[in-house]
N, C-alpha and C positions, 0 to 999 in steps of 0.2 A: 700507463699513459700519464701526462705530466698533468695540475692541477689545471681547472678553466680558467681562464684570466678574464670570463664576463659567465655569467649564470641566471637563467630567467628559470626558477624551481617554481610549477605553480602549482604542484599538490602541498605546497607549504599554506601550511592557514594565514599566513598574515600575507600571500601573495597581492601583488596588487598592480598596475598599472602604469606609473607614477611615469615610467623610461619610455611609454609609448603612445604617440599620436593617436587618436581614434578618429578618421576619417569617415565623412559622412557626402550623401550625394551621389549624383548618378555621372557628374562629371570629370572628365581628366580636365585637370587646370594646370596655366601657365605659372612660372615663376612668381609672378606677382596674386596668384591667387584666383586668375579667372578662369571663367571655363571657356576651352578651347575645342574638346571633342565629347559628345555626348556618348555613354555605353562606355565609360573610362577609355575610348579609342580602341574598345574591340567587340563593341554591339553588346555589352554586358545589359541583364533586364532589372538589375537590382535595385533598389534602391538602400546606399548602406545607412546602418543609422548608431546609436548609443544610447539604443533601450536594452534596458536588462534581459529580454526576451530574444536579443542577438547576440549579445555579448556578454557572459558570466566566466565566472568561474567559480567552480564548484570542487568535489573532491575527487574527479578525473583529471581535472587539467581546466586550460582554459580554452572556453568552446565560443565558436562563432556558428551560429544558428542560422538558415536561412529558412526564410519561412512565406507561407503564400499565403501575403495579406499586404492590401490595395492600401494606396498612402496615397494622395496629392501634394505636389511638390511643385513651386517654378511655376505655375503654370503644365504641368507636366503629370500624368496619372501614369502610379509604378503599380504591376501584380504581387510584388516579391519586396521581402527588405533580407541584407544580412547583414553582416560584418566587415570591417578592413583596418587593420591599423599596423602602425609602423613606427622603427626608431630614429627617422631622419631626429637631426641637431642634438639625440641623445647619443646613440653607440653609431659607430662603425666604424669597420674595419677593413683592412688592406694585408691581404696572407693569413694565414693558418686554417683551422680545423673545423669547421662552426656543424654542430650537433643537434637535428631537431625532430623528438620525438614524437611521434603525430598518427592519431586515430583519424581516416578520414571518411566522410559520408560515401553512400555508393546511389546510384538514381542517375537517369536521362537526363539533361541538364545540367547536371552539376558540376562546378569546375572550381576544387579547390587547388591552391595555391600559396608557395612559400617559397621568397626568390629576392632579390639584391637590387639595389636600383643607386647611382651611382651620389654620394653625399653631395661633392661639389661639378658640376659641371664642367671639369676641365678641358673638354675635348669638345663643349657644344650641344646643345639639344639633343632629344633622344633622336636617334639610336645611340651619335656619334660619341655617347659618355659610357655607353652600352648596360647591358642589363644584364644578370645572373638569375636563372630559374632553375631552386635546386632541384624542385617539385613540383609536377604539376599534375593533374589527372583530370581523366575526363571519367562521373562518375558513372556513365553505361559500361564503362571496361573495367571491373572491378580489380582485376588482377595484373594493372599494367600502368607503369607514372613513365615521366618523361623528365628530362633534366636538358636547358636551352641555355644558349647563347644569342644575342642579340647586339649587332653592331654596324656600323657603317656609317657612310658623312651623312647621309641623309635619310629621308620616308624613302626614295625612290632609289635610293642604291641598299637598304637597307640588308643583311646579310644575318641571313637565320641558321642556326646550328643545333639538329635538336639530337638527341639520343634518349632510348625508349629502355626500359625492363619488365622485362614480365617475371612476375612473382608466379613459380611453378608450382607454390603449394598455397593457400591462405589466400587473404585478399588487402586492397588499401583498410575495409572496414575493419583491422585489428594493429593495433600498436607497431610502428618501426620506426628505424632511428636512419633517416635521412641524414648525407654529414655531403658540406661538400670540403673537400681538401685542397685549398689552394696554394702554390705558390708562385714564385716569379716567374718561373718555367712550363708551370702548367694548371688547370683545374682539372678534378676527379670528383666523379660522380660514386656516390657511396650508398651502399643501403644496408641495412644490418652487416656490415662489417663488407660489403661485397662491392667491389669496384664494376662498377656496367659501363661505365665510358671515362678516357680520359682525353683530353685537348690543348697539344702544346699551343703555348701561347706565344705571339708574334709580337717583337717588340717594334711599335711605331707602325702597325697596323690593327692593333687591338689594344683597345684601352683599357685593359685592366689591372692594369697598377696603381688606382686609386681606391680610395676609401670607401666601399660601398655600405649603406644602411638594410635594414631588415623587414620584409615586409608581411606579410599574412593575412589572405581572405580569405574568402568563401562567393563567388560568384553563381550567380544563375542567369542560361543562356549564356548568349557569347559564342561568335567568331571559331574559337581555338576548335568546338567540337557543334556545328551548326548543325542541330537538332532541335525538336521540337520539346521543351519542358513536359517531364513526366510529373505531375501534380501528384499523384501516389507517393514520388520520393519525398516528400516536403511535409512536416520540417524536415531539415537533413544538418547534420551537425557535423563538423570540424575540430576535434578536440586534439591540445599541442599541451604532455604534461610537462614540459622540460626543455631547456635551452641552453647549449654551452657552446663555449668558443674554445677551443686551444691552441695553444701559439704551435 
């Protein structure tokens, strides 16, 4: 395989932070910074934050913690805090290989997440700049992630594409290398070397031939898998030791 042309090593001791946003709050906000839907726009319970106790890294990798404990915010009382941060204005990319090794929590509740979201708006608000989700899991199904498409002019014509794998041996709770493989022709969904979906891409009906950034959480509660928070799984941890891009 050719060398990575970006690299986020975080079992390196000198790892550190420096290329990524730490997002904080319970809301999805507007361009200009305000909040527009409360639950990030999909009923999430969390509240994220940039205490050491969510977000570390250690000599795993780096973990984003969720954990159940009460916070006042806004006016606004949260059960939960964890993690979310991302490379908007730092990296992104448009084509190739991107690699990302990742130990993920398993609990009712839990929804972690590792997926794209589009640098410049060229196409218009969400959906219509669309979104890439290389990974996502709901953690009561230990043994099953899911890889989405999201696109459309609008909330109300919006156009979901999701495709599921089930891991017939092992669970998310043990190290794999999620990759998604894009090019102008199409994206692939990858898991330890194994392709579970692929999706030609339409030119001038799907927007993704722009530059998309990188993002990474850890939710609790939320829409994607409406259940009822199993307090047993928490804390529950999110550990990513490794990131690459290849052209």
């Amino acid at each position: 395989m050719n060398k990575p042309i970006w690299e986020q090593n975080f079992l390196d001791r000198n790892a550190d932070l420096k290329l990524w946003n730490i997002r904080l709050g319970n809301d999805l906000l507007d361009n200009e910074g305000n909040p527009i839907d409360p639950g990030w726009g999909n009923g999430e319970q969390q509240y994220y934050t940039d205490h050491s106790s969510n977000l570390y890294i250690d000599e795993f990798g780096l973990n984003l913690c969720a954990r159940s404990e009460s916070i006042g915010k806004d006016g606004r009382n949260f059960a939960y805090t964890s993690a979310r941060l991302d490379t908007k204005d730092h990296f992104s990319f448009c084509y190739g290989k991107l690699v990302v090794r990742a130990k993920l929590p398993v609990g009712q509740g839990v929804w972690p997440a590792i997926w794209l979201l589009p640098q410049e708006q060229a196409y218009g608000p969400w959906p219509a700049s669309g979104e890439i989700d290389i990974m996502e899991a709901k953690g009561r199904l230990p043994q099953q992630i899911s890889g989405t498409l999201h696109y459309g002019k609008d909330w109300e014509h919006q156009i979901v594409e999701e495709f599921s794998h089930h891991f017939e041996s092992g669970t998310i709770n043990e190290f794999h290398d999620y990759a998604l493989e894009w090019t102008a022709s199409s994206i692939r969904w990858v898991v330890d070397g194994h392709c579970f979906a692929e999706r030609c891409l339409e030119p001038g009906v799907m927007p993704f031939n722009e530059s998309f950034y990188l993002v990474l959480n850890l939710a609790v509660g939320g829409w994607y898998d409406n259940v009822a928070v199993d307090e047993a799984a928490l804390p529950a941890v999110m550990t990513v030791s490794g990131i690459w891009l290849y052209p």
